[in-house]
C-alpha positions as CSV (number, residue, x, y, z in Angstrom):
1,X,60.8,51.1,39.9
2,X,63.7,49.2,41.5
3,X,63.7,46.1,42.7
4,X,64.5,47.0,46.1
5,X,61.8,49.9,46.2
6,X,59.2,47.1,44.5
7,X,59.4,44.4,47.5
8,X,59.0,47.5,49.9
9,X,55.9,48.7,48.3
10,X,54.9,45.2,48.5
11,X,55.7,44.5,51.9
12,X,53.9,47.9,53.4
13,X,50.7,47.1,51.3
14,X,50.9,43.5,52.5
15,X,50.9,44.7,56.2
16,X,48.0,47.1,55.8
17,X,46.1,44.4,54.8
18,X,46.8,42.3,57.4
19,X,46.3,45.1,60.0
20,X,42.6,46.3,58.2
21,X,41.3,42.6,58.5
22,X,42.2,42.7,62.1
23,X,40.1,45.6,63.0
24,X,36.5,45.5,64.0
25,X,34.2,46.1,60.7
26,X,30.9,47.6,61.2
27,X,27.4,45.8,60.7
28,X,25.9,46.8,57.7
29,X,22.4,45.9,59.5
30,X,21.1,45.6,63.6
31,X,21.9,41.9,64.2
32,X,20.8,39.7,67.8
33,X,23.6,39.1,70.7
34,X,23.4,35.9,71.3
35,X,22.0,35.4,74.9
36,X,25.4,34.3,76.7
37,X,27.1,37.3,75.2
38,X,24.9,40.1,76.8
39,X,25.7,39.9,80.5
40,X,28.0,42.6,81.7
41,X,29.6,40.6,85.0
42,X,32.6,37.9,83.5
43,X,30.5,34.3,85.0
44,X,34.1,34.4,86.6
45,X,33.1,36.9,89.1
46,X,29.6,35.7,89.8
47,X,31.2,32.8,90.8
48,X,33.6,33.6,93.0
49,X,31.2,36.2,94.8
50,X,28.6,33.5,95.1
51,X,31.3,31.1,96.6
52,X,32.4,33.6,99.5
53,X,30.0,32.6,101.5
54,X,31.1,35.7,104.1
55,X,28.1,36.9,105.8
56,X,27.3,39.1,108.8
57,X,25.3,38.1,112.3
58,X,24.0,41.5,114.6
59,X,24.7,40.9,117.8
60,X,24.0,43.5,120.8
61,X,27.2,45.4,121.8
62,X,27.9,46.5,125.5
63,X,27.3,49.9,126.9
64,X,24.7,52.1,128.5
65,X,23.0,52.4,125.2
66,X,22.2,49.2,123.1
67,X,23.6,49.1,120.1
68,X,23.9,46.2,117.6
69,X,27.4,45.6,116.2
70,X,28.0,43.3,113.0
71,X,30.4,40.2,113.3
72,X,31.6,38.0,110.7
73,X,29.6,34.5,110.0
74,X,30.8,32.1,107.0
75,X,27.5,30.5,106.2
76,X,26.1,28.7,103.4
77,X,22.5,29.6,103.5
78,X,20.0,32.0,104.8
79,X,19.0,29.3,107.9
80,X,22.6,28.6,108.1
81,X,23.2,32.4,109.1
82,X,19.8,33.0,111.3
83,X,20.3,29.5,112.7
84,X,23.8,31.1,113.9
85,X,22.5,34.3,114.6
86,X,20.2,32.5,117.1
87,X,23.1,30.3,118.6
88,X,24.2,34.0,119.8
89,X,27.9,35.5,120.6
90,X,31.0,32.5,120.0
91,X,33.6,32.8,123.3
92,X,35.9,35.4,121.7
93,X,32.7,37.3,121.5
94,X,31.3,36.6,124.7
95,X,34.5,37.6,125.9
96,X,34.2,41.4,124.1
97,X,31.0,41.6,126.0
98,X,28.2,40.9,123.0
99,X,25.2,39.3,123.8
100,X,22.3,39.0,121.9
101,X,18.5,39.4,122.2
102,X,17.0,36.9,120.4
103,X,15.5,33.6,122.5
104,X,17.9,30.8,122.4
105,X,14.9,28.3,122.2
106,X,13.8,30.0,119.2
107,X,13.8,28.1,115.8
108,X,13.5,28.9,111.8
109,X,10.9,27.7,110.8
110,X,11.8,28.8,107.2
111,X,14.0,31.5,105.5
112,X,13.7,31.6,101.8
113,X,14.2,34.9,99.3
114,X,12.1,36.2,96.4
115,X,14.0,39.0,94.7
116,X,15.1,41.2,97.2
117,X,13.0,40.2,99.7
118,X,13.8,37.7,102.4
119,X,10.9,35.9,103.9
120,X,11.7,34.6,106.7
121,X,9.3,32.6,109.4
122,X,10.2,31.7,113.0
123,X,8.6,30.2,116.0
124,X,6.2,32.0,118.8
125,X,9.7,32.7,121.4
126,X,10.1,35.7,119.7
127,X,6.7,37.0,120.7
128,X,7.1,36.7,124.2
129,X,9.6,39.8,124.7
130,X,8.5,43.0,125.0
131,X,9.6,46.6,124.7
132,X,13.8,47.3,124.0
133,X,14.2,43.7,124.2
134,X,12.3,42.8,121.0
135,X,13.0,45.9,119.0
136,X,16.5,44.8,119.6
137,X,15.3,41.2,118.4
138,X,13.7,41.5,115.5
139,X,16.5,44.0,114.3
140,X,18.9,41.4,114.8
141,X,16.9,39.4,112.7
142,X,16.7,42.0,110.1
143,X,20.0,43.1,110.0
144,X,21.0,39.6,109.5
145,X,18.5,39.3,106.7
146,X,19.5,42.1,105.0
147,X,23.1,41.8,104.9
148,X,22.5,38.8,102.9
149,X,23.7,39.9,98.8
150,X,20.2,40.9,96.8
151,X,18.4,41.2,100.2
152,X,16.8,44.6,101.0
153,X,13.6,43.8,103.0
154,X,12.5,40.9,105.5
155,X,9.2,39.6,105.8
156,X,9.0,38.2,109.4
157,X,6.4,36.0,110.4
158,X,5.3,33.9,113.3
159,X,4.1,30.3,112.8
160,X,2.7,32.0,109.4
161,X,1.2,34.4,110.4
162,X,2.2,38.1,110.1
163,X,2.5,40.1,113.5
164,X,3.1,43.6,114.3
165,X,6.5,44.3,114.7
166,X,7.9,47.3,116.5
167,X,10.1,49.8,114.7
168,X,12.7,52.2,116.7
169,X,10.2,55.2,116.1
170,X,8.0,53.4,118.6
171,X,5.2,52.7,115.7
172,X,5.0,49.0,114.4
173,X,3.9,46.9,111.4
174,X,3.1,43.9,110.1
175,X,5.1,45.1,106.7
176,X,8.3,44.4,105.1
177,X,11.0,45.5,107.4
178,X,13.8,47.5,106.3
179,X,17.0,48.5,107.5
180,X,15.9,51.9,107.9
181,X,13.6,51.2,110.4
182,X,16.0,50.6,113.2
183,X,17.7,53.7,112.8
184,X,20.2,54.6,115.6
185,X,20.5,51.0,116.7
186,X,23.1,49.6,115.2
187,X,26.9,50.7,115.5
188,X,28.4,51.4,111.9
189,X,31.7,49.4,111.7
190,X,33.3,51.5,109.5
191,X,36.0,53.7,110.9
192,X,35.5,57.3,110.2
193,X,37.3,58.9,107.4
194,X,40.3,61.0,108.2
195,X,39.8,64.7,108.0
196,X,40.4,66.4,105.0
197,X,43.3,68.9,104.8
198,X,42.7,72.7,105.0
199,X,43.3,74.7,102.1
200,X,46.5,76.2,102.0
């Protein structure tokens, strides 16, 4: 073998080495991920989502029929965001008509979350409406809740105590409430998706 052909040999064989210890080697035996290592989500991202803040208030939208209609809310907290919700339309919105449903003398007494529930407690105002006006209410209130990230159900009480809540079928309960519930009363703000194209 030449000299020449000798360092070549020498050189590929080096490289391959250098390539194999690079690659990922496979455990002989099962071995434990270390607790930081098993989330899915980069902490990056959890961060950032957590520091949006960018939240959604229901207010009631004009027209014959009463709709609710979502507007942005930058708020820190759950009472943050009801508190708001309760302070009602801003001018702009005023303005485009929205009003809102819920007493303006009406306070929180509490709003605090356990998993994806959001228990939330509020003063005796919001038991003196009656019919449209406090189905509207109370799915302001739950709206709000829910939009909150994790939050799929509201516990609302009054003072403590549970009370039986009217849902748009006309029935009521003293259960979580869920989106679902109000059905028909609030606008979806996504415009519709253009129509497909026919088949040529």
């Amino acid at each position: 073998m030449t000299s020449r052909s000798w360092h070549r040999t020498a050189s590929v064989i080096a490289t391959l080495a250098v390539v194999a210890g690079c690659g990922v080697q496979p455990d002989a035996a099962p071995r434990d991920v270390p607790i930081e290592d098993r989330s899915l989500t980069p902490a990056s991202d959890v961060a950032a989502a957590d520091a949006s803040g960018e939240s959604r208030i229901y207010l009631v939208a004009p027209g014959d029929v009463r709709q609710l209609r979502s507007v942005p809310r930058n708020m820190g907290n759950q009472v943050e965001l009801l508190s708001s919700l309760i302070a009602g339309p801003s001018e702009a919105e005023s303005a485009a008509q929205l009003t809102t449903a819920v007493p303006a003398d009406l306070q929180i007494i509490a709003a605090r979350p356990v998993g994806s529930v959001l228990y939330v407690d509020v003063s005796s105002e919001l038991t003196e409406l009656t019919g449209d006006g406090l189905t509207l209410a109370v799915a302001q209130i739950v709206l709000t809740g829910v939009d909150i990230s994790g939050i799929e159900t509201v516990q609302l009480t009054v003072d403590g105590e549970r009370f039986p809540w009217p849902r748009a079928d006309g029935t009521t309960t003293t259960g979580l409430l869920r989106i679902y519930d109000f059905p028909g009363i609030y606008a979806w703000a996504q415009p519709d998706y253009p129509a497909l194209p026919l088949p040529s």
